[in-house]
C-alpha positions as CSV (number, residue, x, y, z in Angstrom):
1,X,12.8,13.6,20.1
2,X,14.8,16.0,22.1
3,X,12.3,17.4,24.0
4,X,11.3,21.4,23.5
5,X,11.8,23.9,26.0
6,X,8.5,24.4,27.8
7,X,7.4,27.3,29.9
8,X,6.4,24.5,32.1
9,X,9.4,22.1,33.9
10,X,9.2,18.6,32.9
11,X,5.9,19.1,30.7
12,X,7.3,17.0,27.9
13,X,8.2,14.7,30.1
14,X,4.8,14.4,31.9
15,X,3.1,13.8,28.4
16,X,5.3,10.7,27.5
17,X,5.1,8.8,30.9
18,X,1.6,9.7,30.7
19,X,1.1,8.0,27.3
20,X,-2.0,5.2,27.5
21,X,0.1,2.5,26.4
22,X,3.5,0.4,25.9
23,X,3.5,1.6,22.3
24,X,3.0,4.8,22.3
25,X,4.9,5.0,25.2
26,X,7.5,3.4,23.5
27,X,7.9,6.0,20.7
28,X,9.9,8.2,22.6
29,X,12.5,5.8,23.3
30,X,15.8,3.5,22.0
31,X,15.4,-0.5,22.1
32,X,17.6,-0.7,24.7
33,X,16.1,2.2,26.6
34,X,17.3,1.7,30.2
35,X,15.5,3.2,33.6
36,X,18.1,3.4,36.4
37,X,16.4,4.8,39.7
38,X,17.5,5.1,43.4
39,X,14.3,3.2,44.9
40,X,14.9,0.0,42.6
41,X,17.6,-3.0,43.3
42,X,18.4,-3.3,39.9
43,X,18.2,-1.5,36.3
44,X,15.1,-2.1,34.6
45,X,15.7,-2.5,30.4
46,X,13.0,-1.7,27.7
47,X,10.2,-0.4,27.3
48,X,7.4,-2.4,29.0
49,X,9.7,-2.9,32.0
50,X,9.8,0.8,31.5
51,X,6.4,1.8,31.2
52,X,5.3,-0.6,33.6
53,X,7.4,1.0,36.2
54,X,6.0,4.9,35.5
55,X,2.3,3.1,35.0
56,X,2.8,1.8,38.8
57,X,4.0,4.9,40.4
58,X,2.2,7.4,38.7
59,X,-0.8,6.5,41.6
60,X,1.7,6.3,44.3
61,X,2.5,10.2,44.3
62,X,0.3,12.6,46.2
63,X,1.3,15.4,44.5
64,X,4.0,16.0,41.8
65,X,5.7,19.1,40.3
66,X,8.2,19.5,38.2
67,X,10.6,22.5,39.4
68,X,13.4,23.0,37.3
69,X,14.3,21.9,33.5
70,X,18.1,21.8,32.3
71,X,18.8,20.9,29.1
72,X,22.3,20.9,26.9
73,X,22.3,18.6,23.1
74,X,22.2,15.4,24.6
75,X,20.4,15.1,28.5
76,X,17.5,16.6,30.0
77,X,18.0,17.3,33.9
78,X,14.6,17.7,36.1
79,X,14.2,18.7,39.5
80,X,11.0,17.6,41.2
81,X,8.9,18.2,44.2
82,X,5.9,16.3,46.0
83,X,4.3,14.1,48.6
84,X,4.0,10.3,49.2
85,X,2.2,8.6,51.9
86,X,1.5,12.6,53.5
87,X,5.5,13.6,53.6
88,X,7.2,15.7,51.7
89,X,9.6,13.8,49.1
90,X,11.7,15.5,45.9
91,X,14.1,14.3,43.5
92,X,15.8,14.7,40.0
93,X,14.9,12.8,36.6
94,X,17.4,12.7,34.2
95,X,17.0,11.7,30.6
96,X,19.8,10.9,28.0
97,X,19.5,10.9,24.8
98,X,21.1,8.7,21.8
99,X,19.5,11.0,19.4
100,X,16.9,13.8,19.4
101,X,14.2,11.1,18.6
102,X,14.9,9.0,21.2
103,X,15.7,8.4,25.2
104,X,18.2,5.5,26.1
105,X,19.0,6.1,29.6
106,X,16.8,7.6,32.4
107,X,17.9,7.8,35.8
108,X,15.6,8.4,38.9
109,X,16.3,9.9,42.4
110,X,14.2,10.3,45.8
111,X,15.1,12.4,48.9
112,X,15.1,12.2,51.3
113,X,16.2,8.2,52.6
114,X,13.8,7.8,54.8
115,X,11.0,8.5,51.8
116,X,13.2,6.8,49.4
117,X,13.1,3.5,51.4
118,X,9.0,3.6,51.9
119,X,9.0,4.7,47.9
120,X,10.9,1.4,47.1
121,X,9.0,-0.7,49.7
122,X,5.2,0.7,48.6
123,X,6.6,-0.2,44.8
124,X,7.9,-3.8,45.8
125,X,4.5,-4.3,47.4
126,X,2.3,-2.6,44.3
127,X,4.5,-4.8,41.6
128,X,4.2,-7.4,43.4
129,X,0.3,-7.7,43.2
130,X,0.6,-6.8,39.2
131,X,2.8,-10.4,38.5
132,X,-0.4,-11.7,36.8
133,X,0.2,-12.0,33.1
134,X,-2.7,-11.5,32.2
135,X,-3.2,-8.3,33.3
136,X,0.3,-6.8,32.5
137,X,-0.3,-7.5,28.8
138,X,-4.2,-6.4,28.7
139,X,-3.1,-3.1,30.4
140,X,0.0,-2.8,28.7
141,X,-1.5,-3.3,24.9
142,X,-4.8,-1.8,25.0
């Protein structure tokens, strides 16, 4: 689903990463969907790696707005603006699409470094305490 035009940046978008769980969540994307993003060391693929990821940082933000929306037939660009850990931090999302159903690529930026590399580090530290089975699976499904 390509996503409508909003009178709100990044609305859409907001709803789907918000989505309670890995299938719902999932809905909105290919397979193969694949998350690209400046604060991890490699490419996460599918859509629990995925949803995982935007379930993690969603908490990690202090505030988060979406500035900007650019759209053309096959990518939605977003510009964003918040804080983390009491700094300011801003980016750009951008989504690709393989059809208007369904997301296959997403990439994610931070700015500036210095918040980038405290992003990446608070994220290494929060995935790291959610390596439990267990609980992936029982917050993931339900």
């Amino acid at each position: 689903m390509l996503l409508e035009p909003t009178s709100q940046p990044g609305s859409a978008w907001l709803a789907i990463v918000s989505r309670p769980n890995v299938a719902a969540f999932a809905e909105a994307f290919t397979s193969h969907v694949t998350l690209e993003a400046t604060a991890l060391a490699i490419p996460l693929r599918g859509a629990d790696s995925v949803f995982e990821f935007f379930y993690t940082t969603r908490s990690m933000y202090d505030r988060i707005a979406f500035v900007h929306e650019m759209r053309s037939e096959t990518r939605v660009c977003l510009e964003w603006e918040g804080g983390f850990q009491g700094k300011e931090i801003s980016g750009a999302t951008i989504l690709t699409y393989a059809s208007p159903e369904a997301i296959e690529h997403i990439r994610l930026f931070h700015y500036p470094y210095g918040q980038l590399n405290a992003f990446s580090a608070e994220l290494g530290r929060r995935r790291a305490l959610t390596t439990d089975p267990n609980q992936n699976t029982q917050r993931n499904q339900s």
